[in-house]
C-alpha positions as CSV (number, residue, x, y, z in Angstrom):
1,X,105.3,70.4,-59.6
2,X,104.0,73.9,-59.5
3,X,107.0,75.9,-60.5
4,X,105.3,78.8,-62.5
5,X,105.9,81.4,-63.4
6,X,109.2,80.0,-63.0
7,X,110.8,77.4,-65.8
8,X,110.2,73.7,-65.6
9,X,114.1,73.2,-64.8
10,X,114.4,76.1,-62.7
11,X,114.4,76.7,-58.9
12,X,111.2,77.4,-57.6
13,X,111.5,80.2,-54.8
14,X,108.8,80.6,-52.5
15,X,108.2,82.5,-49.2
16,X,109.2,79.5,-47.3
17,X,111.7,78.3,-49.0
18,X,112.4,76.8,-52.5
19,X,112.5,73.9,-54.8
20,X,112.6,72.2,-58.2
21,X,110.7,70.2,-59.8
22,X,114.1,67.6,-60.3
23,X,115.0,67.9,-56.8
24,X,111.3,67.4,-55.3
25,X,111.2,63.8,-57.6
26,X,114.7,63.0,-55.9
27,X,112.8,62.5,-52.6
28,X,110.1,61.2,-53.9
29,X,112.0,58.3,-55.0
30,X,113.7,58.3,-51.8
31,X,110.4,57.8,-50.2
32,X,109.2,54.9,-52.6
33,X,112.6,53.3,-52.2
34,X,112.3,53.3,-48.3
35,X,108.9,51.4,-48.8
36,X,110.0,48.9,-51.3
37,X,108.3,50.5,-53.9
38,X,111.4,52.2,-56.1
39,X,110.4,51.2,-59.1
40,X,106.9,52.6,-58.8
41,X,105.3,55.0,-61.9
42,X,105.7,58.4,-61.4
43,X,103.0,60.7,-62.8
44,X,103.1,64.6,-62.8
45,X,99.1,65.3,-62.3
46,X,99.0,69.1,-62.7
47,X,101.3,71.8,-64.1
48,X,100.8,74.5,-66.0
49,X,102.1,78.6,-67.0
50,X,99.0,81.4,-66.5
51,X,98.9,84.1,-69.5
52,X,97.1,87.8,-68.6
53,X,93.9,88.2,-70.0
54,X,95.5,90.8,-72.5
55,X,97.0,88.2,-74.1
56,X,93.7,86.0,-74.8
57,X,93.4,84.8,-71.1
58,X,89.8,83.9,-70.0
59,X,89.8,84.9,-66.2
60,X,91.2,89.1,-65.4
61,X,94.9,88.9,-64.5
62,X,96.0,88.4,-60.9
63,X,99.0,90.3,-59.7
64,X,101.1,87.3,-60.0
65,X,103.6,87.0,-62.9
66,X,102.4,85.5,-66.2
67,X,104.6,84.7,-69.5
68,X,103.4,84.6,-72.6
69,X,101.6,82.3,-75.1
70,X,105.1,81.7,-76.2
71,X,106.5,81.3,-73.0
72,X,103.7,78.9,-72.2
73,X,104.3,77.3,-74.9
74,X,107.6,76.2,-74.7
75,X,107.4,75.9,-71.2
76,X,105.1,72.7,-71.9
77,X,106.6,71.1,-74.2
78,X,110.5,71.4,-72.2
79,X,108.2,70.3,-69.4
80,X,107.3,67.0,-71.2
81,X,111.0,66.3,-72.5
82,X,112.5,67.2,-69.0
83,X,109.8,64.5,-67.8
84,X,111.1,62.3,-70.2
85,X,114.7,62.6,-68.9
86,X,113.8,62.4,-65.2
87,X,111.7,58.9,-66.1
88,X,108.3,60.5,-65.0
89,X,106.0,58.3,-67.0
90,X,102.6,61.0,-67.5
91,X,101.9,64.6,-67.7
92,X,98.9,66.2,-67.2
93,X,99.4,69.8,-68.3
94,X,96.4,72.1,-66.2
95,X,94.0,72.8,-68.3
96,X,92.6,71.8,-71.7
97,X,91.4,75.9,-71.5
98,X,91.1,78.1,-69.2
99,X,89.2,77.2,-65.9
100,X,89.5,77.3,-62.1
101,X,90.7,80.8,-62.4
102,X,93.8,79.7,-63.9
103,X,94.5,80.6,-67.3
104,X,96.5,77.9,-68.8
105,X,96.0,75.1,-71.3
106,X,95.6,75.0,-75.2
107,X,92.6,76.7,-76.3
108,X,90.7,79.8,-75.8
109,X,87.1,79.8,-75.2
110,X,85.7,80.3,-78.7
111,X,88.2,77.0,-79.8
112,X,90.8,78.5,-81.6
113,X,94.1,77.2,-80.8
114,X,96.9,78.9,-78.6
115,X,100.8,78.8,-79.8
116,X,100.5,75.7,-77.1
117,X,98.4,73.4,-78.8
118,X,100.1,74.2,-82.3
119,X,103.7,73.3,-80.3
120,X,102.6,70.1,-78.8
121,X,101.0,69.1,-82.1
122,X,104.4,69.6,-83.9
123,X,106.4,67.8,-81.0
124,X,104.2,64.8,-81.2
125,X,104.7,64.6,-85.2
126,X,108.4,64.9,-84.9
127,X,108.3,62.5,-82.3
128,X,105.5,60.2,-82.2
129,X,106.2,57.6,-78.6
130,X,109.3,58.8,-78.0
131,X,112.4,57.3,-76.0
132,X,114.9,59.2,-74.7
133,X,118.7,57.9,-76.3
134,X,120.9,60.3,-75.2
135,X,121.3,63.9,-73.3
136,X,124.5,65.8,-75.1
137,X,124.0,68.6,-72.9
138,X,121.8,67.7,-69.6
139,X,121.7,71.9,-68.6
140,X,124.9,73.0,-68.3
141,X,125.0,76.8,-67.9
142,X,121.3,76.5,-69.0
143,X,121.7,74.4,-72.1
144,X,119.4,71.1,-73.1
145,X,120.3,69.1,-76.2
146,X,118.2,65.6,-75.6
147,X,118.3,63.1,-78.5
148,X,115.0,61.3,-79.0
149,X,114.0,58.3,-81.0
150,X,110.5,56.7,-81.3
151,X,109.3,53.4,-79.0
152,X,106.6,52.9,-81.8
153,X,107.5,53.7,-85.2
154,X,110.7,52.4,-86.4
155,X,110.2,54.5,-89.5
156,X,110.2,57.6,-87.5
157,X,113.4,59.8,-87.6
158,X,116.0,60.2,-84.7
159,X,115.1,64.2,-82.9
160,X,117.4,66.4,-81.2
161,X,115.8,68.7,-79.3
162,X,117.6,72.0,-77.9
163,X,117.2,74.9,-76.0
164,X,118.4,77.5,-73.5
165,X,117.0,78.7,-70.7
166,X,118.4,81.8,-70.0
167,X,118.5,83.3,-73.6
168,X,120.0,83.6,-77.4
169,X,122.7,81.2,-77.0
170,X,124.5,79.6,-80.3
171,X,125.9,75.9,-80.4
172,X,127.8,73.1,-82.4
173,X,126.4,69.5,-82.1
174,X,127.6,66.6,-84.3
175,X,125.1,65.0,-87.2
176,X,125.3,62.1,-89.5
177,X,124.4,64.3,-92.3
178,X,126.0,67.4,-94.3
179,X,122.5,68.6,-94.3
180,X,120.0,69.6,-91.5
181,X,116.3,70.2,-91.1
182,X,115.9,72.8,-88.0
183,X,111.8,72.8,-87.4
184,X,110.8,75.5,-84.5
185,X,108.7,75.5,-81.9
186,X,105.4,76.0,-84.3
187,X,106.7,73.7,-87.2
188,X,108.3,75.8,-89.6
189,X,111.5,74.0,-91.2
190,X,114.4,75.1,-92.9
191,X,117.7,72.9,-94.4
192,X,120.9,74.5,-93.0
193,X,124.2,73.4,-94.7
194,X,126.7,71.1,-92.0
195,X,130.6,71.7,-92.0
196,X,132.4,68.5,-91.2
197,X,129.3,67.4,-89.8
198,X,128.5,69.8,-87.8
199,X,125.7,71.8,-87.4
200,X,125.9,75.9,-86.0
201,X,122.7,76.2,-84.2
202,X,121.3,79.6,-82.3
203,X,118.7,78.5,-79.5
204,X,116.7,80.1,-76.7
205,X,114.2,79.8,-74.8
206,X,111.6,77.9,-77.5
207,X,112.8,74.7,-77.9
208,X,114.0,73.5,-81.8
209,X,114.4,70.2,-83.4
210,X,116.7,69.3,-85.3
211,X,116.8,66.5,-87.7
212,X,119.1,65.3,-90.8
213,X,118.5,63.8,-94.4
């Protein structure tokens, strides 16, 4: 699903046309259901988001449209919860560094770690095998809010993980708790106080978790 340098849940426009990356797996299924074959695996072998060379890219910048490590970032790891809602079972994000001419991935060339790796890192802690429970908001007017539990661990906690597309965007969701741990997209934490249960919560475009004590 190459959809950069748009979103992963965004419309893809192209010369000839358009796409998403949600519509595109609709006819796939169609297909594999036409052949007997609906419940076949569905793996997402390549995607990634370019950054410029400015910004520690390997390869010079081409005149097409690049986000930032940030942007990349986050872009990856909404691309591996939006997989997980849309029951795609693998994701192979393009590349491990950069390579091909194509400067994507989670390390520069000397090793040190780009805002990508440290994000994935801190979504795999928070939520080590996970499962998909619940969508509270499934991108209405460009919201997510996904609750996640582990497959694995049944120690591990239940995640809610939000963002917006678009931009700064404040909102309420319900917790079991009148305390909540926010962790952002790089793992820093802090405990925000909950009315009634209920927790006031800005988002954007970096994805946060939220979990309670």
């Amino acid at each position: 699903p190459y959809v950069q340098p748009n979103p992963p849940e965004a419309f893809a426009v192209r010369t000839w046309g358009g796409y998403s990356a949600a519509d595109s797996l609709k006819t796939i299924r169609q297909t594999l259901a036409d052949h007997k074959l609906p419940d076949m695996p569905i793996w997402y072998t390549e995607i990634g988001w370019p950054i410029s060379k400015d910004d520690g890219g390997h390869f010079a910048t081409k005149a097409e449209p690049m986000v930032s490590p940030i942007l990349q970032a986050s872009y990856i790891c909404r691309m591996y919860a939006l997989s997980l809602r849309l029951n795609v079972d693998r994701v192979h994000i393009m590349h491990t560094t950069d390579t091909d001419n194509f400067n994507a991935g989670f390390f520069l060339r000397d090793k040190s770690w780009r805002p990508s790796a440290k994000a994935v890192q801190t979504m795999i802690r928070l939520m080590p095998s996970p499962k998909l429970i619940g969508a509270i908001t499934d991108g209405v007017d460009g919201t997510f809010v996904y609750r996640f539990a582990s497959d694995e661990r049944a120690d591990a906690s239940e995640i809610i993980m939000a963002w917006n597309v678009a931009g700064p965007k404040t909102i309420t969701i319900s917790v079991v708790s009148a305390q909540a741990i926010v962790i952002d997209l790089l793992g820093n934490e802090q405990t925000i106080a909950c009315k009634d249960n209920q927790l006031t919560l800005p988002i954007g475009p970096a994805p946060v978790y939220v979990k309670w004590k």
